[in-house]
N, C-alpha and C positions, 0 to 999 in steps of 0.2 A: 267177919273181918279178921277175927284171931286165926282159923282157917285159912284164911288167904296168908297171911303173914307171918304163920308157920309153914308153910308150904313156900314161900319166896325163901326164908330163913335156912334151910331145910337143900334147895336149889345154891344157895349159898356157901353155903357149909360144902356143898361136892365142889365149887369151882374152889375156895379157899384151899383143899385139900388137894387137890391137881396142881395148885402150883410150886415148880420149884425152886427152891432156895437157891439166891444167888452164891456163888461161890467166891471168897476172897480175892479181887482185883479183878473181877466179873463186870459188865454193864450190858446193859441191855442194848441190842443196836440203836432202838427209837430212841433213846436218851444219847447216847455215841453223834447220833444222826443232829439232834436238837442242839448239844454242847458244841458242835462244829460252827451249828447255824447260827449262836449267840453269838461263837467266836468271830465269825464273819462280820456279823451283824456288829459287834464292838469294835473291829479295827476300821470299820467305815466311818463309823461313829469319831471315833479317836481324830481319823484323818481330817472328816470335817470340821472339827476343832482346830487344829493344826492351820488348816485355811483357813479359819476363821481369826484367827490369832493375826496371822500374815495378813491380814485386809483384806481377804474377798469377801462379793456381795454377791445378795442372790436376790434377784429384783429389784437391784438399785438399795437395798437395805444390810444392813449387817445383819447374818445372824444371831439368833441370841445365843453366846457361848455359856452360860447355868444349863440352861436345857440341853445342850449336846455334852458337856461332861457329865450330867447328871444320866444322862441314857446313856453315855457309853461307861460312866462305871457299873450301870445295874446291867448292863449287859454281860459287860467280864464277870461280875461275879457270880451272874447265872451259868455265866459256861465254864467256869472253875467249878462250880458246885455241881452242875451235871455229869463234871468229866468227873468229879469224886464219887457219882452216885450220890447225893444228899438230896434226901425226901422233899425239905424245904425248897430247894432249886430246880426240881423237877413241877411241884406246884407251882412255882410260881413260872415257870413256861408256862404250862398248862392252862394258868392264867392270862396270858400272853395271847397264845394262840387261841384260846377264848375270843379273847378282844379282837383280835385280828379274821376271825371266821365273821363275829357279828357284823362286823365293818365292811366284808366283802360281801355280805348278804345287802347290806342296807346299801353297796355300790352299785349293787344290779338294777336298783330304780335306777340311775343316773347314768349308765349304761346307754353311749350316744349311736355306737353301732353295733351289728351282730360280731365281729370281733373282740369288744371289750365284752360283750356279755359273756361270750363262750370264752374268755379269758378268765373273766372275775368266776365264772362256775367251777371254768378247772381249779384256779385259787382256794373257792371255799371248799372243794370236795380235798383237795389233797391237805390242807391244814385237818379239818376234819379225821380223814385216815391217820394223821401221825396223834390229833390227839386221842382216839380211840387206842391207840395202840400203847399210848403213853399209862392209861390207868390201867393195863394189867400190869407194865412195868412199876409202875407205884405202886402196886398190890406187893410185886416183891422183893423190891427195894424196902418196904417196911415188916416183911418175915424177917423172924430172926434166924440170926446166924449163930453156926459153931455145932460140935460135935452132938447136942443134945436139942438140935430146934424143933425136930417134929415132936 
């Protein structure tokens, strides 16, 4: 087992060293990409508030306005945080799109025609690619920086 786990350790250590250091006002696209989607995703968020405030209903009920400000504030300040590059707002996407890959997995039982299915597949495969892409970006979004980081 120590063999195997110097040998992963070892594989490790070459990919740590291939990557490079972001540079001062630098972002990665896949976080650029993600901070947009927060962005999006909190000014909907905002608006349904807003209706919500005004008297609309949605099946005859009001919605609950705690839960639409509470998600549209963690939304802004996931996509403030990504547009800063900050580790913690890149996690906790990542977190995100987690939840939102298991969900479209667990929609494909309920999948009523071949439409939604091959919908909810394209869904989990393209969350999937951006979170793949996001943990190199967190790899170096937590290198440091400045004239002495290697």
């Amino acid at each position: 087992m120590k063999a195997g786990y110097a040998k992963a350790e070892v594989k490790n250590q070459k990919v740590r060293e291939s990557l490079e250091p972001l540079e001062p006002g630098q972002r990665p696209t896949v976080v650029t990409v993600g901070a947009i989607f927060a962005g999006v995703v909190a000014l909907i968020f905002w608006s349904s508030t807003g209706a919500a405030l005004a008297g609309a209903e949605v099946n005859g009920s009001s919605p609950n306005i705690a839960q639409l400000v509470v998600t549209a504030a963690v939304m802004s300040v996931m996509a403030v945080g990504m547009w800063r590059t900050r580790y913690w707002a890149v996690l906790g996407f990542q977190m995100l799109l987690l939840i939102l890959i298991l969900a479209a997995v667990a929609g494909l039982v309920l999948a009523g025609t071949l439409l939604q299915f091959i919908s909810t597949v394209i869904l989990s495969v393209g969350l999937s690619v951006m979170f793949w892409f996001m943990v190199k970006a967190m790899a170096r979004i937590q290198m440091p920086r400045g004239p002495n980081a290697r």
